[in-house]
GUDRENRO-772935 format. One record per residue (C-alpha): residue number from 1; residue in three letters; x, y, z. Coordinates in Angstrom, 1 decimal. Layout:
N
<atom><num>NUM</num><residu>ALA</residu><c1>X</c1><c2>Y</c2><c3>Z</c3></atom>
...
//
This chain:
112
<atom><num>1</num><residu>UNK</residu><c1>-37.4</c1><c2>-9.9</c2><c3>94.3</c3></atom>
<atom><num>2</num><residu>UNK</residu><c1>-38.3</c1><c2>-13.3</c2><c3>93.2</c3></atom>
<atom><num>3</num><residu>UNK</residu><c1>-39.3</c1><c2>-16.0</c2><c3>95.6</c3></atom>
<atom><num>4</num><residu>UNK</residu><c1>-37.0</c1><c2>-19.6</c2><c3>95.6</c3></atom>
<atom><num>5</num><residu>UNK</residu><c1>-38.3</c1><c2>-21.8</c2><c3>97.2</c3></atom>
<atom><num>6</num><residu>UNK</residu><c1>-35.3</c1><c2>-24.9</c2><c3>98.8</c3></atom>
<atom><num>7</num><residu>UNK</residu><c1>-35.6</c1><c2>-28.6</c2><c3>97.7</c3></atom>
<atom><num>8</num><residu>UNK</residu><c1>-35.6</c1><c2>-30.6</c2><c3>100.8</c3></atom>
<atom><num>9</num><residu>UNK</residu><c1>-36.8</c1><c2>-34.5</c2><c3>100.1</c3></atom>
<atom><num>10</num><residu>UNK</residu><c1>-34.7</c1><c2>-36.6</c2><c3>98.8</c3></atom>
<atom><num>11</num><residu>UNK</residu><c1>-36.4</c1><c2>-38.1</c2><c3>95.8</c3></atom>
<atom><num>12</num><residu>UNK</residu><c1>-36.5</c1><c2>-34.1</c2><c3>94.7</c3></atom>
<atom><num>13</num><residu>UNK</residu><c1>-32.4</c1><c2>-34.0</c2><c3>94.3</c3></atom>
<atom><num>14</num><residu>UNK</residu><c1>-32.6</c1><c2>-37.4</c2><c3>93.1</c3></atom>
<atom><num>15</num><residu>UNK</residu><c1>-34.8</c1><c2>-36.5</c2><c3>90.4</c3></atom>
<atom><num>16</num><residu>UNK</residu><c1>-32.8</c1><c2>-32.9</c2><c3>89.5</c3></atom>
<atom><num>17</num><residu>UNK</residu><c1>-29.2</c1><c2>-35.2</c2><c3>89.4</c3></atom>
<atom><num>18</num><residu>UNK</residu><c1>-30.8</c1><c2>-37.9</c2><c3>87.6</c3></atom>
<atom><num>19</num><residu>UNK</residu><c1>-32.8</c1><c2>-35.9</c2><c3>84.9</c3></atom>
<atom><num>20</num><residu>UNK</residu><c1>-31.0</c1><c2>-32.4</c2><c3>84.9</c3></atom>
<atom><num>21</num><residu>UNK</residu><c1>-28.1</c1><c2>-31.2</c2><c3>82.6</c3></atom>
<atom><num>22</num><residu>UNK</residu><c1>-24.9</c1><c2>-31.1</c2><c3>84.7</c3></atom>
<atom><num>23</num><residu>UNK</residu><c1>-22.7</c1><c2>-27.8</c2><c3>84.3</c3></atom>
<atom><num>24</num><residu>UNK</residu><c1>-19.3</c1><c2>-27.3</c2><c3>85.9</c3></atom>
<atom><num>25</num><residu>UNK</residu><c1>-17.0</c1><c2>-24.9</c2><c3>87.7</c3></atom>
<atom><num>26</num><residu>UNK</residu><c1>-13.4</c1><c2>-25.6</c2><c3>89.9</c3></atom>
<atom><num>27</num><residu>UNK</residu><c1>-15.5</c1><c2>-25.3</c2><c3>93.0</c3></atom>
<atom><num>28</num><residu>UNK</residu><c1>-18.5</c1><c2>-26.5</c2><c3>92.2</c3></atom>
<atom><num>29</num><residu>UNK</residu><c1>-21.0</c1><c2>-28.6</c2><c3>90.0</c3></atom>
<atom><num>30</num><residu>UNK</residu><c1>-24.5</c1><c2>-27.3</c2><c3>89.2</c3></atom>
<atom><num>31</num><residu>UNK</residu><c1>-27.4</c1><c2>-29.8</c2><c3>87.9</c3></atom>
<atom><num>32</num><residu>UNK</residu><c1>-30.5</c1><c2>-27.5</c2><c3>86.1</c3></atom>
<atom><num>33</num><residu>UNK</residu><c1>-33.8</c1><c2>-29.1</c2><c3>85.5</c3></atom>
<atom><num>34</num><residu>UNK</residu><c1>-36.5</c1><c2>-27.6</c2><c3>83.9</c3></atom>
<atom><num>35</num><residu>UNK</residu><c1>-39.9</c1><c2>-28.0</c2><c3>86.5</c3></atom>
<atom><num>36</num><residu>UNK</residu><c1>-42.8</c1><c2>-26.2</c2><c3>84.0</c3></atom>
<atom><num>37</num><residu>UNK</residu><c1>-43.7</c1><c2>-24.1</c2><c3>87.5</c3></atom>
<atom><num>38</num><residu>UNK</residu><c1>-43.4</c1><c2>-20.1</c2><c3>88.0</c3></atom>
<atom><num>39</num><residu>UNK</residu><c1>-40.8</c1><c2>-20.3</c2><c3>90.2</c3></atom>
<atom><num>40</num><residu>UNK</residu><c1>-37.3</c1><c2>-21.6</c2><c3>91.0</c3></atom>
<atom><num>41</num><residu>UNK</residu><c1>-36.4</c1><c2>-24.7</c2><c3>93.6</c3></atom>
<atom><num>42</num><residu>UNK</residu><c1>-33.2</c1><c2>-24.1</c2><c3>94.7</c3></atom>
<atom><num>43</num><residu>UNK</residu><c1>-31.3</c1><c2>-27.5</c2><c3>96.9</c3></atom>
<atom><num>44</num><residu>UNK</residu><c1>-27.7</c1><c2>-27.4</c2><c3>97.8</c3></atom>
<atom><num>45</num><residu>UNK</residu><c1>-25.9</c1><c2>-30.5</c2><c3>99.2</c3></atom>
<atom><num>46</num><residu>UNK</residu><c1>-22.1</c1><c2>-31.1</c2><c3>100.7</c3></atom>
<atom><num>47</num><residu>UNK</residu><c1>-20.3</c1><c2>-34.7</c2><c3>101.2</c3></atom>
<atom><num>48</num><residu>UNK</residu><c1>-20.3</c1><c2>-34.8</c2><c3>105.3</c3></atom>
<atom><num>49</num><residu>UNK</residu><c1>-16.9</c1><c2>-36.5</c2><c3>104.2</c3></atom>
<atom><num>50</num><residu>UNK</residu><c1>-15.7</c1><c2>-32.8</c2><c3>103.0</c3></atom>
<atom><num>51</num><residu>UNK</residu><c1>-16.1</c1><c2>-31.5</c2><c3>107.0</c3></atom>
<atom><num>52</num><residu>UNK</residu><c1>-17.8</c1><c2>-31.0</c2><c3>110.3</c3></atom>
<atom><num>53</num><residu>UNK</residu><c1>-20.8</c1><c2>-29.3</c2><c3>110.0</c3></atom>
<atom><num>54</num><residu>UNK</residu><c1>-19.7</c1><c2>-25.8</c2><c3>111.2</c3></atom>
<atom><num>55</num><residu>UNK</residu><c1>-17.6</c1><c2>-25.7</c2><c3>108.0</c3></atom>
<atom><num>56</num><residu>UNK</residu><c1>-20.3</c1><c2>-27.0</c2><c3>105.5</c3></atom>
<atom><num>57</num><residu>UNK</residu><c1>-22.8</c1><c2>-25.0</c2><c3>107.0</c3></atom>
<atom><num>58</num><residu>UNK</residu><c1>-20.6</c1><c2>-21.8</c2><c3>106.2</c3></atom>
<atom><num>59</num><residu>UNK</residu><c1>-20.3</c1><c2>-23.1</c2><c3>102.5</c3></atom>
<atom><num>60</num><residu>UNK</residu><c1>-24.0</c1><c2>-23.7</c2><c3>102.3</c3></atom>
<atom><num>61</num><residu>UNK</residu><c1>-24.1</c1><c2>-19.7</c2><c3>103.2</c3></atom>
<atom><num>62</num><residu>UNK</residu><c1>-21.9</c1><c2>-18.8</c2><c3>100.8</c3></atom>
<atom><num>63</num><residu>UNK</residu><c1>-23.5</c1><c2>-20.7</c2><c3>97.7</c3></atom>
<atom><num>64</num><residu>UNK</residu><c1>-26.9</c1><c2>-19.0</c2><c3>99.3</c3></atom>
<atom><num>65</num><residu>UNK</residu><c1>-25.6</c1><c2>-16.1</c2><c3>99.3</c3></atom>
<atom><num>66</num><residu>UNK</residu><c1>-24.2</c1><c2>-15.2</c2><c3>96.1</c3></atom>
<atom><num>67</num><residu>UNK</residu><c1>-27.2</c1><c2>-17.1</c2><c3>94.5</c3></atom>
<atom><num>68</num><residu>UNK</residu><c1>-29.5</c1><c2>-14.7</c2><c3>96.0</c3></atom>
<atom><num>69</num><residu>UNK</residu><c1>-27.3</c1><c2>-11.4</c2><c3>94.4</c3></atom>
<atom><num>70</num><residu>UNK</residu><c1>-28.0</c1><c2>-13.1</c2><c3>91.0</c3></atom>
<atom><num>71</num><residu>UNK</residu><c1>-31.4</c1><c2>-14.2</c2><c3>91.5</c3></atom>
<atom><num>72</num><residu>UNK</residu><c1>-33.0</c1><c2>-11.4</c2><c3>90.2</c3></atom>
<atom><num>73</num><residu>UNK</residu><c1>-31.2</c1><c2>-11.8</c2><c3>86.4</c3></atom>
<atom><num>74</num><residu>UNK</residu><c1>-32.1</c1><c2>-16.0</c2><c3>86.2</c3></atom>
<atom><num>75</num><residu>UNK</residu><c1>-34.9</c1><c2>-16.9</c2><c3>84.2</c3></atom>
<atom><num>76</num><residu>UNK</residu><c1>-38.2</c1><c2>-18.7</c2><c3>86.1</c3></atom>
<atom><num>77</num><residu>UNK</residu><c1>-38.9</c1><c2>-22.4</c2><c3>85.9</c3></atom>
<atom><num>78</num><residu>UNK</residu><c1>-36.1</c1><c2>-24.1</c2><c3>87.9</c3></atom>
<atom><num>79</num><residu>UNK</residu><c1>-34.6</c1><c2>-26.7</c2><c3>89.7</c3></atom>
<atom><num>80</num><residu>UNK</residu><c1>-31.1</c1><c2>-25.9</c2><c3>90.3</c3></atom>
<atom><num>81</num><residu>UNK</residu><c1>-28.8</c1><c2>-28.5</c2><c3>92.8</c3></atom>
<atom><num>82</num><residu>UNK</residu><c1>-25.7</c1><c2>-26.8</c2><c3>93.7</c3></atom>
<atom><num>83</num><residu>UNK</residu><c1>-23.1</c1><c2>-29.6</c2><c3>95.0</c3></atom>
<atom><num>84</num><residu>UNK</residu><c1>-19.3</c1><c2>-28.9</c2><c3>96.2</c3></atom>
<atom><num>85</num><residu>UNK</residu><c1>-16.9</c1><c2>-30.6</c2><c3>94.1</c3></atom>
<atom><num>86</num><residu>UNK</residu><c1>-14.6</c1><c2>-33.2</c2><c3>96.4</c3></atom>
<atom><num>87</num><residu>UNK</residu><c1>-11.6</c1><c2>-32.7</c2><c3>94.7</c3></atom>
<atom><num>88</num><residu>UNK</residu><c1>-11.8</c1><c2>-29.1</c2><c3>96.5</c3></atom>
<atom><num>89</num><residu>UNK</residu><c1>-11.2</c1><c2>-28.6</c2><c3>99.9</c3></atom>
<atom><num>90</num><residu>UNK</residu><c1>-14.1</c1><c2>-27.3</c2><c3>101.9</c3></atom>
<atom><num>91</num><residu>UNK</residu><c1>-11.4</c1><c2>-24.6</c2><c3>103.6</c3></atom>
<atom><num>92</num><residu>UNK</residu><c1>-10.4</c1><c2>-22.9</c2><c3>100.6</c3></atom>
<atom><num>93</num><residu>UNK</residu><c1>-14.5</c1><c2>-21.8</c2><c3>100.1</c3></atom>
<atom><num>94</num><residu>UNK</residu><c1>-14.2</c1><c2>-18.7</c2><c3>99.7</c3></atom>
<atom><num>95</num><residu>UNK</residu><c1>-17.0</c1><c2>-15.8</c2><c3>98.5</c3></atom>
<atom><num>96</num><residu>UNK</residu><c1>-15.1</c1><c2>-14.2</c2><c3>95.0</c3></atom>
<atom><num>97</num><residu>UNK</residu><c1>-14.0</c1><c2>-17.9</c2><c3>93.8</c3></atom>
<atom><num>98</num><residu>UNK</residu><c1>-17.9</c1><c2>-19.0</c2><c3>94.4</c3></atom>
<atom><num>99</num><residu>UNK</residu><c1>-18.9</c1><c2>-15.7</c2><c3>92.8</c3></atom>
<atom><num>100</num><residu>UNK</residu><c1>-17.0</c1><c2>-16.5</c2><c3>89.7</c3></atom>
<atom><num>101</num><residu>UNK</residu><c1>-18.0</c1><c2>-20.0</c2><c3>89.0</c3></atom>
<atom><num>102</num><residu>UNK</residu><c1>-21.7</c1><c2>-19.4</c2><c3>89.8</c3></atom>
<atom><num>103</num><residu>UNK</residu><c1>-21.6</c1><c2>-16.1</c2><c3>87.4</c3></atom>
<atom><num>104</num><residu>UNK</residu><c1>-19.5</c1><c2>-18.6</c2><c3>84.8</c3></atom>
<atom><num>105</num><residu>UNK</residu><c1>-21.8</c1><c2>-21.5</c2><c3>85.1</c3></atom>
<atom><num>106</num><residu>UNK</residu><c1>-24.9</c1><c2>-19.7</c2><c3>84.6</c3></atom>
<atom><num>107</num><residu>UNK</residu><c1>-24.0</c1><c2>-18.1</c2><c3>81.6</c3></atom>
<atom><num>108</num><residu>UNK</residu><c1>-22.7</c1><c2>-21.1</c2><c3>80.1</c3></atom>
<atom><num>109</num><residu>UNK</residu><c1>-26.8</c1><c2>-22.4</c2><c3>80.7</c3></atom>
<atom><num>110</num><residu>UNK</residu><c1>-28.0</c1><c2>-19.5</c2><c3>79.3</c3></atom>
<atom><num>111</num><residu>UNK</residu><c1>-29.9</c1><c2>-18.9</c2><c3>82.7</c3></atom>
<atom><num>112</num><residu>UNK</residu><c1>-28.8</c1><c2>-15.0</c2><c3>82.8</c3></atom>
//
């Protein structure tokens, strides 16, 4: 199993949503930056506007978790920002419609 490590400062999403190639799903937006480092940083982030925090805390585990089933298949050398889109509400999150657009998304990168 590979190790992904989290992006946690802010100039580190600031520099993966300024820099990185933006991808897109009806749930949610991915930003990919290539870091030249063996391994991927993985950041996730949720407008506080979307929901209290017990709600985008749950979303943050959903994102987490299906991005660890695919882990395994994504090429090394990553930054990858996962944001949810505010067009959707945060109550329809749900694991199979995340599933699908992370599964989508990636192979529309060519990261699988």
């Amino acid at each position: 199993m590979k190790k992904t490590k989290m992006l946690k400062k802010n100039y580190e999403f600031k520099n993966v949503l300024n820099r990185g190639t933006y991808y897109s799903g009806k749930y949610i937006a991915i930003f990919i930056r290539k870091n030249n480092k063996n391994m991927n940083f993985l950041g996730i982030a949720i407008s506080s506007k979307l929901g209290k925090a017990v709600k985008r805390n749950y979303v943050k585990r959903l994102i987490r978790e299906n991005y660890k089933r695919v882990e395994e298949h994504i090429k090394v050398g990553y930054d990858i920002v996962f944001i949810w889109k505010k067009q959707q509400e945060i109550g329809q999150a749900c694991y199979k419609y995340i599933e699908k657009d992370i599964q989508k998304i990636f192979k529309e990168a060519e990261l699988v």
